[in-house]
C-alpha positions in Angstrom: -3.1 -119.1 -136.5 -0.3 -116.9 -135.1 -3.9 -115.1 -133.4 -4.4 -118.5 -132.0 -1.4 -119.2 -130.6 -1.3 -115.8 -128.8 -4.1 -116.2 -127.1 -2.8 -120.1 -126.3 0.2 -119.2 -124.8 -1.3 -115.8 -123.1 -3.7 -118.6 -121.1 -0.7 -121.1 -120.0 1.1 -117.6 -118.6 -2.2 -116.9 -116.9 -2.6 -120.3 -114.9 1.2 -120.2 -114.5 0.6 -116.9 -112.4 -2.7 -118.3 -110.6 -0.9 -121.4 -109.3 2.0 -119.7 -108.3 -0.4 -117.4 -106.0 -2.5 -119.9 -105.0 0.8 -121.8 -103.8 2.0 -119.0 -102.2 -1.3 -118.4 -100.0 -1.3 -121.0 -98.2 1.8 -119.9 -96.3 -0.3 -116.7 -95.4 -3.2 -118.2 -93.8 -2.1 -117.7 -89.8 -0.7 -121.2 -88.1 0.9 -124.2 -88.8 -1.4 -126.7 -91.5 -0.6 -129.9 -89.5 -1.0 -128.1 -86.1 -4.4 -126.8 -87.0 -5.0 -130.2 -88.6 -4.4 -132.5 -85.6 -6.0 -129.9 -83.4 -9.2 -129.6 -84.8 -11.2 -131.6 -81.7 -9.5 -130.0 -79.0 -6.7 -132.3 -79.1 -3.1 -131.2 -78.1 -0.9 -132.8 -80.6 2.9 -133.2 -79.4 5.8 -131.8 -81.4 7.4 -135.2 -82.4 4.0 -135.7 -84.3 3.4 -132.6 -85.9 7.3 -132.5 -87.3 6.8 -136.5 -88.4 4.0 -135.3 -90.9 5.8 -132.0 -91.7 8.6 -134.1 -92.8 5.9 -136.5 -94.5 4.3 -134.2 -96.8 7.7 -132.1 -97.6 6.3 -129.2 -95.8 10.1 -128.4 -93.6 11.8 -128.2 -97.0 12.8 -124.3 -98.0 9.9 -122.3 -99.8 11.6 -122.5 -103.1 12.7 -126.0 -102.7 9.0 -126.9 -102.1 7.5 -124.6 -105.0 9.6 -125.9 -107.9 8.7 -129.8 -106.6 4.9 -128.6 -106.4 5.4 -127.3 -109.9 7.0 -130.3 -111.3 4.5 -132.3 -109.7 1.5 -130.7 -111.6 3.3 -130.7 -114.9 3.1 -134.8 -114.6 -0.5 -134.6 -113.6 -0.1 -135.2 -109.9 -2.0 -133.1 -107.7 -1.0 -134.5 -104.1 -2.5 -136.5 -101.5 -5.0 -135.1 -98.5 -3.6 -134.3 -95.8 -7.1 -136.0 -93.8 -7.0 -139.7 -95.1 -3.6 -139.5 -97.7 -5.9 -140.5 -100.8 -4.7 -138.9 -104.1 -6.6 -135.8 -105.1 -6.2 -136.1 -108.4 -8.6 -139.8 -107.9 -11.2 -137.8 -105.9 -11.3 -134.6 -108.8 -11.6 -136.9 -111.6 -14.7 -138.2 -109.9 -16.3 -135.8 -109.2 -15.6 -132.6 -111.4 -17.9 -134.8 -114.3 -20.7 -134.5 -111.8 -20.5 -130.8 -111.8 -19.7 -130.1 -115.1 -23.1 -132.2 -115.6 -24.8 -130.1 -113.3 -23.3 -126.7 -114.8 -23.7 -127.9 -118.8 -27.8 -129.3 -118.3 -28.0 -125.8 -116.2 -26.7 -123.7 -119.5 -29.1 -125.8 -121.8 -31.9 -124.9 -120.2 -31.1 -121.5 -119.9 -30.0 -121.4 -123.8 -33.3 -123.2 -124.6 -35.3 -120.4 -121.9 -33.2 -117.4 -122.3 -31.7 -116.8 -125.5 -35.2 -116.9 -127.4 -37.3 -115.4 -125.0 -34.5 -112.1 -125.1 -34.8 -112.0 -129.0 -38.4 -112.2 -129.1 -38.7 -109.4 -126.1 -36.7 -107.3 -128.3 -38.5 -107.6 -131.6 -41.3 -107.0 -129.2 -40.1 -104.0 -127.3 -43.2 -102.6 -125.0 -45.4 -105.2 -125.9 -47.1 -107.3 -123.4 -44.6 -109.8 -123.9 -41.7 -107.8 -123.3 -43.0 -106.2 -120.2 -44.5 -110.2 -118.8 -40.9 -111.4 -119.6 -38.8 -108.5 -118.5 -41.1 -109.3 -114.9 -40.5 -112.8 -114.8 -37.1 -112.9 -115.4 -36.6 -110.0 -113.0 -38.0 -111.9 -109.8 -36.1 -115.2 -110.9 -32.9 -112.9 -110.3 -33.8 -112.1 -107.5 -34.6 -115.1 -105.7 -31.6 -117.2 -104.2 -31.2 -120.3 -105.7 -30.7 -122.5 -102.2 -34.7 -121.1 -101.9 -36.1 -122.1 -105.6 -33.9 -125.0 -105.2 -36.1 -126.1 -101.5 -39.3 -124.5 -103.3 -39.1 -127.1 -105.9 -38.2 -129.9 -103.1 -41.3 -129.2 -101.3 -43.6 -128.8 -104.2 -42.1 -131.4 -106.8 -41.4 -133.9 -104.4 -43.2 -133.5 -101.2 -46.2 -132.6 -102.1 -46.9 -134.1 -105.8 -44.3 -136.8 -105.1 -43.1 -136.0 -109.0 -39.2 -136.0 -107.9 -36.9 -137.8 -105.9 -35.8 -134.9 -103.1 -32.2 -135.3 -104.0 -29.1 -137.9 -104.1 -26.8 -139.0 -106.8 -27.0 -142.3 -108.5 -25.1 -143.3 -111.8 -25.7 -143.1 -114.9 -24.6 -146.3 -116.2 -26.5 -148.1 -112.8 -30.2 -146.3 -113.5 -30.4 -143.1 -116.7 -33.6 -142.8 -115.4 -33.0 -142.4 -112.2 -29.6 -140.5 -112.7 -31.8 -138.1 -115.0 -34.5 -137.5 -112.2 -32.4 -136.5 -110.0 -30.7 -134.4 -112.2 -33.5 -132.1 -113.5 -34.5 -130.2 -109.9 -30.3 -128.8 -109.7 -30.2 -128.3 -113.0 -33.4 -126.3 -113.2 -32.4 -124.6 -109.9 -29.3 -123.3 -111.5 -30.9 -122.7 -114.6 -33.5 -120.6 -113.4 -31.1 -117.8 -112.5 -28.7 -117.9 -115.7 -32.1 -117.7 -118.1 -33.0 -114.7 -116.7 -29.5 -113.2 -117.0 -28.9 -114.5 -120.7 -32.9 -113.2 -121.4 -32.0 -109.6 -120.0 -28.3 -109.4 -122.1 -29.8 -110.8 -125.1 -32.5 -108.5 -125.3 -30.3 -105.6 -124.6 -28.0 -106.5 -127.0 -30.8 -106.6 -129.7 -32.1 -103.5 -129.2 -28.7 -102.0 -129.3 -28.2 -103.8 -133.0 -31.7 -103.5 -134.2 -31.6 -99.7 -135.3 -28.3 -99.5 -137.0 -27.7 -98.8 -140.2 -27.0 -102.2 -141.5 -30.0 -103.7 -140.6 -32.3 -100.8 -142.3 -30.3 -101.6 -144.9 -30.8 -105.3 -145.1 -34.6 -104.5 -144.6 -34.6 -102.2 -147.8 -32.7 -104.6 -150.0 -35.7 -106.8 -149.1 -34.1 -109.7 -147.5 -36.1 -111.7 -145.4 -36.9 -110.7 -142.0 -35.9 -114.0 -140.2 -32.8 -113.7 -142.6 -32.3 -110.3 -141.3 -32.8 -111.2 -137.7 -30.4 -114.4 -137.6 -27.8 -113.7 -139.8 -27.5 -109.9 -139.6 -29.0 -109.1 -135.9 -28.4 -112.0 -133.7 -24.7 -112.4 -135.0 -23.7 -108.7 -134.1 -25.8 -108.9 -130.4 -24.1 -112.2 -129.7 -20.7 -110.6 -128.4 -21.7 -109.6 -125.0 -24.1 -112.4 -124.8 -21.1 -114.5 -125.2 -19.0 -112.8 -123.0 -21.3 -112.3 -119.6 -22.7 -116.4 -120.6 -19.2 -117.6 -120.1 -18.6 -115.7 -117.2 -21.5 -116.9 -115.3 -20.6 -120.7 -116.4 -17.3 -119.8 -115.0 -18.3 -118.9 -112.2 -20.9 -121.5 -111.1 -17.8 -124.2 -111.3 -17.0 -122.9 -107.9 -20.6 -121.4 -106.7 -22.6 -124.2 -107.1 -22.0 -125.2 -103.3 -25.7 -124.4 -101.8 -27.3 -126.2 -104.6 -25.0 -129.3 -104.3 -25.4 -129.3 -100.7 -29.5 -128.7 -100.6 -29.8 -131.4 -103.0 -26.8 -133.6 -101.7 -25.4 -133.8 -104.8 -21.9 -134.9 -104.6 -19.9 -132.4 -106.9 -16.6 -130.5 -107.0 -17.9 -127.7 -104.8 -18.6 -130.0 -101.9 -15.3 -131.5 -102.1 -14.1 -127.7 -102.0 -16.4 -127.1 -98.6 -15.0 -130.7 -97.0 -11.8 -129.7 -97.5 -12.0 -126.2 -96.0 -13.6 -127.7 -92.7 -11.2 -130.3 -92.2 -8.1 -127.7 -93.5 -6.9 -130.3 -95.9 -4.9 -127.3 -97.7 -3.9 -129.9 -100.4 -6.6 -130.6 -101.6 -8.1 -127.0 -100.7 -5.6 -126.3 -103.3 -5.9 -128.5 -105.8 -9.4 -127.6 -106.1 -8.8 -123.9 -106.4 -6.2 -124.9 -109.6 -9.2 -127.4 -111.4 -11.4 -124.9 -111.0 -9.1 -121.7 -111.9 -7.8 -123.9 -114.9 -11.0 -124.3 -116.1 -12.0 -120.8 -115.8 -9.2 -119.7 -117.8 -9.9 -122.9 -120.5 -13.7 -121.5 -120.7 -12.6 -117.8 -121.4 -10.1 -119.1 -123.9 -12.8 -120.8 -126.0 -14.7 -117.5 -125.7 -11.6 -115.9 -127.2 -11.7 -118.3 -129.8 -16.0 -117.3 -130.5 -14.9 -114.1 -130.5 -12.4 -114.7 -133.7 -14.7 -117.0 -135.4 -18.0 -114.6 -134.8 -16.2 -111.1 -135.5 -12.6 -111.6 -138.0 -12.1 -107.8 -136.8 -10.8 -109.5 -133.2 -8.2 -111.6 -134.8 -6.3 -108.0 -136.3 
């Protein structure tokens, strides 16, 4: 427990520090947010107008005056109002950060469902002409961009068979089928790329596992091989598999932008984009702080694998 808490408390310090530099960055970026704001179509705002909304959104208060009322703010949950149409953020987030998070979890299944078997059987297969097929696959699906599998698979799927709908978003609760339709191309897009990484860690892991001494002497006691392989093998390789997975869920909460935008599905990431062409800094950071907290959440839970898969982390 006292483990537990640690690694708790270690992760509220951590997005403490993040949203303190993420506050502090936006008075680095070069000119005035409102000026740049009410400027943006070649219009000359007056200086009555710009201190009116500096005043409006608190920004002529000291640094430190400003910084402990942003802090207090996001300890109630209140993540500010855009500066572009004075909606709350926190409204916009909360619909759509579930749309991404869809996106990003049916992205990881596939990939666990692709990836994670395919790199154990390559490894019990080393050389064979499974490994080497594999091992060729999954290298040129790392290598392609996802924007181009993700227009590949418009132009096959649904211009040419007529299979898919091109792209969109619809609700779940309004049409499942449709919702799920245009769900699968992203999703496969996305996972496409993360199978091949979790096929070439897990099959690097394995190998490294598979000629230690406990597993020759697992074999020897005559336990069975799938025995062997799952709870002796797999356990031990999972580690790393763990660690580079998370990493790569991590960081498609923020990277997902080309495949929302190719197949105009209206995510967090686009919100993100939106807000950095209009310079709505509020919400610009209020993004950056979902997406960070979550990042540090996810590697938290991975801390938390860690204990439960190998006690040895928890001394």
């Amino acid at each position: 427990m006292a483990w537990f808490l640690q690694r708790v408390a270690l992760s509220i310090v951590l997005l403490w520090v993040v949203t303190t530099l993420v506050f502090l960055s936006i008075y680095m970026v070069p000119g005035d947010p409102v000026e740049l704001l009410l400027s943006q179509d070649g219009a000359a705002p007056d200086r009555a107008t710009i201190e009116l909304i500096r005043e409006d959104l608190g920004l002529n208060k000291p640094i430190h005056v400003q910084y402990v009322e942003k802090m207090s703010a996001l300890a109630r949950g209140d993540l500010g109002r855009s500066m572009v149409d004075d909606r709350p953020i926190g409204r916009e987030i909360a619909l759509r950060l579930p749309r991404t998070l869809e996106l990003i979890g049916a992205a990881a299944l596939i990939s666990l469902l692709i990836g994670l078997p395919a790199g154990v059987v390559a490894a019990l297969k080393q050389g064979r002409a499974f490994d080497r097929f594999a091992s060729l696959v999954t290298g040129f699906a790392q290598g392609v961009p996802v924007f181009v599998v993700g227009t590949l698979m418009i132009l096959v799927l649904s211009q040419l068979l007529k299979l898919m709908p091109a792209g969109g978003f619809v609700a779940y609760a309004s049409d499942p089928i449709g919702h799920l339709k245009l769900l699968f191309m992203p999703a496969v897009a996305i996972g496409i790329g993360l199978s091949a990484i979790l096929f070439r860690i897990t099959r690097a892991s394995m190998k490294d596992v598979l000629p230690l001494d406990f597993v020759r002497t697992a074999h020897a006691k005559g336990l069975p091989e799938r025995y062997v392989i799952v709870r002796h093998v797999l356990r031990n390789a999972l580690m790393p598999v763990i660690t580079v997975f998370a990493l790569q869920l991590g960081g498609l909460l923020g990277g997902t932008v080309l495949v929302e935008y190719v197949f105009n599905w209206p995510g967090l990431s686009g919100m993100l984009v939106s807000a950095v062409s209009a310079r709505d800094y509020p919400t610009v950071t209020a993004v950056i702080l979902v997406i960070s907290a979550l990042f540090i959440g996810l590697n938290l839970v991975v801390d938390i694998l860690y204990g439960l898969a190998d006690p040895r982390v928890r001394k």
